[in-house]
C-alpha positions as CSV (number, residue, x, y, z in Angstrom):
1,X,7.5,-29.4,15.3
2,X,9.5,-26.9,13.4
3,X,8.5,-23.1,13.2
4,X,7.8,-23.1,9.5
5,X,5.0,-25.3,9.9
6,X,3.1,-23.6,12.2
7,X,0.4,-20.7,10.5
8,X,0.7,-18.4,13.5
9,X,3.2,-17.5,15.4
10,X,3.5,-14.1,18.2
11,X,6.4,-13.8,20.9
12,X,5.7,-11.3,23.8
13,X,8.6,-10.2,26.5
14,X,6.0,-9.9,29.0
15,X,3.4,-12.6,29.7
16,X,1.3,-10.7,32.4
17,X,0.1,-8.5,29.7
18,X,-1.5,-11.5,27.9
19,X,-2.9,-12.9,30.8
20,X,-4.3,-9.9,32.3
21,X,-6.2,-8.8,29.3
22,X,-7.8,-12.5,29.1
23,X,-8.0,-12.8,32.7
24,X,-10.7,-10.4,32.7
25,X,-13.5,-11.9,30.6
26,X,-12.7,-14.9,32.2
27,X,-16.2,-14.4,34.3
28,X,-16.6,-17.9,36.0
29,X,-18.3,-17.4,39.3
30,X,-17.3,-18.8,42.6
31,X,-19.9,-21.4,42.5
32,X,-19.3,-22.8,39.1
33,X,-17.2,-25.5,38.4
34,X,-17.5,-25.8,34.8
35,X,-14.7,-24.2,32.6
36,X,-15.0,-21.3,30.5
37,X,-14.4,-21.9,26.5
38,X,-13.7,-18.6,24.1
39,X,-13.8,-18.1,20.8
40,X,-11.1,-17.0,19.0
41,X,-10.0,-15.3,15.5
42,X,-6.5,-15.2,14.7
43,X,-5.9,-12.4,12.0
44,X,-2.8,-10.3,10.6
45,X,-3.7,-7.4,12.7
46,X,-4.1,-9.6,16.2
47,X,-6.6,-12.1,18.0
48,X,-10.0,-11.3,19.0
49,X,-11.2,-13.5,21.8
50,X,-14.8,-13.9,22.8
51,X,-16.6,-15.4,25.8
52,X,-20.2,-15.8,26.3
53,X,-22.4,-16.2,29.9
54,X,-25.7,-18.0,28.5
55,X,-27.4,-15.9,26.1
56,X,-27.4,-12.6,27.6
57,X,-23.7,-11.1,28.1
58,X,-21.2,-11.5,25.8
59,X,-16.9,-10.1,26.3
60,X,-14.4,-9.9,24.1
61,X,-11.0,-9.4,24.5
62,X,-8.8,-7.7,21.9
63,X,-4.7,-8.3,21.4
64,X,-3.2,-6.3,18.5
65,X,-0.3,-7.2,16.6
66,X,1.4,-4.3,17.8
67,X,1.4,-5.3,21.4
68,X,3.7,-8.5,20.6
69,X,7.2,-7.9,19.5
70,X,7.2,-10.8,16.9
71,X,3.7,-11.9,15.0
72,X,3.5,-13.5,12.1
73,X,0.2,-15.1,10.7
74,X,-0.6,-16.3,7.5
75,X,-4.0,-16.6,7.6
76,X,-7.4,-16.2,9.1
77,X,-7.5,-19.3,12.2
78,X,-10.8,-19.7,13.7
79,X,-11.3,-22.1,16.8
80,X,-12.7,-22.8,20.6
81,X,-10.4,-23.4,23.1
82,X,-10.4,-24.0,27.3
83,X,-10.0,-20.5,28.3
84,X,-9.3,-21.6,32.0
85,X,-6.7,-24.4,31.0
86,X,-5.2,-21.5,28.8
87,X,-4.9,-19.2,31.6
88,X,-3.6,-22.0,34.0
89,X,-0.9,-22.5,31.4
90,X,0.3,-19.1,31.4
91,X,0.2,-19.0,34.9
92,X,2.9,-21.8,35.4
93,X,5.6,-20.0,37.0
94,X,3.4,-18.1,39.3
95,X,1.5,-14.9,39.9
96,X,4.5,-12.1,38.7
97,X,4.9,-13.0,34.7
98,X,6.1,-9.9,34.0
99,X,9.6,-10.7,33.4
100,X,8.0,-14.4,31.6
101,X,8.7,-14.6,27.5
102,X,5.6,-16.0,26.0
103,X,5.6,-17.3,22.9
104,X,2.2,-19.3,21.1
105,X,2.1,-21.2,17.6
106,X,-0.9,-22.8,16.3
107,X,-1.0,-25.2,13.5
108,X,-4.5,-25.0,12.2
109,X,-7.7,-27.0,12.8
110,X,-7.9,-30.0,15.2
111,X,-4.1,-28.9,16.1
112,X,-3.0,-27.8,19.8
113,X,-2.3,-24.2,20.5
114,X,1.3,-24.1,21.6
115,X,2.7,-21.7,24.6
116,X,6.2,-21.4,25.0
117,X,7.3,-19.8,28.1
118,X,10.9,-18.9,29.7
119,X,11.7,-16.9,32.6
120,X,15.7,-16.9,33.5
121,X,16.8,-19.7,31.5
122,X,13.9,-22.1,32.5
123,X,11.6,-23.1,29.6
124,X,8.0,-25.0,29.7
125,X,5.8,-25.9,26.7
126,X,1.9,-26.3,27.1
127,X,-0.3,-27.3,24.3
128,X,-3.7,-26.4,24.5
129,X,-6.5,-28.5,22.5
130,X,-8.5,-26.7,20.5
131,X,-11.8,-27.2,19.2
132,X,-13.9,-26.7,16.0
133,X,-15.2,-22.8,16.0
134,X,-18.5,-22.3,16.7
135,X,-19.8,-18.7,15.8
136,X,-21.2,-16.8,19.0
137,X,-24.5,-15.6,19.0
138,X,-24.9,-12.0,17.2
139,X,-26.9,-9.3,19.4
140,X,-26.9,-7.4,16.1
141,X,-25.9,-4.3,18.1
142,X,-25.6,-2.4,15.5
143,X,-28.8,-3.0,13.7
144,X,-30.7,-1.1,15.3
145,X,-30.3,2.8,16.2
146,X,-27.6,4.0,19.2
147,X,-29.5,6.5,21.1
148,X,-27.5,7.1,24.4
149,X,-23.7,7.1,24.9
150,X,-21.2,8.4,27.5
151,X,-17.6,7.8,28.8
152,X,-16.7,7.4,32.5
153,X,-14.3,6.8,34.6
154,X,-14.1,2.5,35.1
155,X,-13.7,3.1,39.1
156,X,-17.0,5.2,39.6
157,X,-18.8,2.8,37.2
158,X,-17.9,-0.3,39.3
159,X,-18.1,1.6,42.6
160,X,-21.8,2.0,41.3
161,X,-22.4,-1.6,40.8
162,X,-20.9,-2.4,44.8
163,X,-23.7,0.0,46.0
164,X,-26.2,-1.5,44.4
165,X,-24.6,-5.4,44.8
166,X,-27.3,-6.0,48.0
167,X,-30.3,-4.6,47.0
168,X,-31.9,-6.9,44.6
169,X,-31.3,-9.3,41.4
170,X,-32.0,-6.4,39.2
171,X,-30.6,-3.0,37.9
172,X,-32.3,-0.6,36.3
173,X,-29.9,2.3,34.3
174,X,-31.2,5.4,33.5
175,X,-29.6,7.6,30.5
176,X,-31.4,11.0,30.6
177,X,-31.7,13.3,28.3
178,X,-33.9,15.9,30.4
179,X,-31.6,16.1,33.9
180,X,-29.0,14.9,32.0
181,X,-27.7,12.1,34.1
182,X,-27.1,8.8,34.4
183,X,-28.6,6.8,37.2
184,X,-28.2,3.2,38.5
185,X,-30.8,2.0,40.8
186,X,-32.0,-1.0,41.9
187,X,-34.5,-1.9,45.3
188,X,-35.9,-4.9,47.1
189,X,-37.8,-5.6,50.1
190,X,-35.7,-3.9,52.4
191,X,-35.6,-0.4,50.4
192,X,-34.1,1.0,47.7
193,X,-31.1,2.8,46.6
194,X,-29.6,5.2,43.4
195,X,-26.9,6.1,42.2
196,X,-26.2,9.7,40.2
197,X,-23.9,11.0,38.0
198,X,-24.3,14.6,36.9
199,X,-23.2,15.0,33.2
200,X,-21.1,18.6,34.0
201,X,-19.0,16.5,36.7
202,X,-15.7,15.8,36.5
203,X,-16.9,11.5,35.9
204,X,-17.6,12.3,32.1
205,X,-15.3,12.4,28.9
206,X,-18.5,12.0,26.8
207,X,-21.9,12.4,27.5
208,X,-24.7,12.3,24.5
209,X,-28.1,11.4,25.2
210,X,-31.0,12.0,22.3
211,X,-34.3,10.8,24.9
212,X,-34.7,9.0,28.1
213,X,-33.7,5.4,28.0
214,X,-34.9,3.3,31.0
215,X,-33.4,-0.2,30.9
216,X,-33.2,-3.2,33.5
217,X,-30.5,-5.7,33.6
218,X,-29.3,-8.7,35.4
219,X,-26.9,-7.5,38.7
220,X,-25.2,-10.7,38.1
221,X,-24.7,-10.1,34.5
222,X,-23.6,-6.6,35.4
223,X,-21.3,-7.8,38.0
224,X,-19.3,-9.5,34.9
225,X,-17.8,-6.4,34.5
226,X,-16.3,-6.3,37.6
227,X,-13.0,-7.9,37.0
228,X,-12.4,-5.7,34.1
229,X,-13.8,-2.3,35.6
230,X,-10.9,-3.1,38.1
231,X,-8.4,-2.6,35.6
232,X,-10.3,-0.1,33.6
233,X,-9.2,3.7,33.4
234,X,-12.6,4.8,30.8
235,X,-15.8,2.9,30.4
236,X,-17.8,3.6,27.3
237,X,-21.8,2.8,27.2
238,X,-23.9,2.6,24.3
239,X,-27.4,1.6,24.8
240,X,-29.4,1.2,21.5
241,X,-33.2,1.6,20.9
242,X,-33.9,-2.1,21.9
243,X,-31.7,-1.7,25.3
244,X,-28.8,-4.3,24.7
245,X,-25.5,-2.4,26.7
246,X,-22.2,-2.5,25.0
247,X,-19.4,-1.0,27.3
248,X,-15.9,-1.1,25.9
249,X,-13.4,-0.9,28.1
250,X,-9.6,1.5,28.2
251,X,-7.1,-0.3,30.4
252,X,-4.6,1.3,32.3
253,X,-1.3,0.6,31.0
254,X,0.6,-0.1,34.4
255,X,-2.5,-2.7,35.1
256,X,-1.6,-5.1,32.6
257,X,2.3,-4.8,32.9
């Protein structure tokens, strides 16, 4: 197929970067067997993918434009596609794709998505099927009120959830307005156990709390995080008046190259 027919095009020197950043809301836990689908949006400023774990968590993954030497799309592109084929793809010449020239095309609906990849002379070409976009559920985050927000430190925040990994199905996070903290706690039959971070340490960029919020979550929807907070130099946490928790993640530059 020759390049003017395809509606997208993007060429990165660097593979590992791409695969990194998708890589981590790639969530599929050891027991499962089933492979993970994304959404994904294809727009002149850069592709927005977006997983979802049942009805409850929700990741996306964000790569500019700006992060691909060449990227060229002529319009909008909407579709589903085999996240863990797509990463096995990328994967082909091994674990070290740093040094790996990626290059994807995608022709449009019911089309394959195209990776082109070279590493010293050696080129492979994997095409991907698609599927026809279906639109993830909306938490409608943002319709109702933020009351609590901070920024911390990825490491402590995942450090946090290894504590509390044995001591029961459920975390409860506490945003504080009156000690000003931020606790993670969770308990079980065997005891309990709590986590506390002080809002004049050194773990906060951002700390703004308006009341109390007292929220319980999933530890295993929590723990979806954990690939991510790996890589993850800030955390941001915005709990609104309802309790859904959006975290957006800063990666470390050196982690994804």
């Amino acid at each position: 197929m020759e390049e003017e027919e395809f509606l997208f095009t993007c060429r990165t020197d660097n593979a590992k970067i791409v695969h990194t950043i998708l890589s981590s809301i790639h969530f599929k836990q050891s027991k499962e067997k089933k492979d993970i689908f994304a959404h994904c949006i294809i727009s002149s400023s850069g592709l927005r993918w977006n997983v979802e774990r049942g009805t409850c968590v929700q990741a996306d993954a964000y790569l500019k434009s700006e992060m691909f030497q060449e990227y060229h799309c002529q319009e909008t592109l909407k579709f589903r596609i085999n996240l863990s084929i797509f990463l096995e793809c990328l994967n082909i010449y091994g674990a070290n794709t740093s040094f790996v020239t990626l290059k994807m095309c995608f022709s449009g609906s019911g089309t394959p998505f195209v990776l082109m990849l070279e590493e010293n002379g050696v080129a492979s070409s994997c095409g991907v099927q698609t599927l026809e976009n279906q639109e993830p559920i909306d938490f409608q985050f943002k319709s109702y009120n933020i009351i609590n927000k901070a920024i911390m430190q990825g490491s402590l925040f995942k450090d946090a959830l290894n504590e509390l990994e044995w001591w029961g199905e459920e975390v409860e996070m506490v945003l504080s307005s009156e000690s000003s903290d931020l606790t993670f706690s969770a308990g079980g039959s065997y005891g309990s156990v709590a986590v506390n971070f002080r809002q004049n340490s050194d773990v906060f960029d951002l700390f703004e709390c308006k009341e109390v919020t007292k929220f319980r979550y999933r530890l295993s929807s929590m723990q979806c995080m954990a690939k991510v907070l790996g890589l993850s130099e800030k955390t941001s946490l915005k709990v609104n008046e309802v309790g859904v928790l959006a975290c957006q993640f800063l990666l470390r530059e050196e982690s994804a190259s």
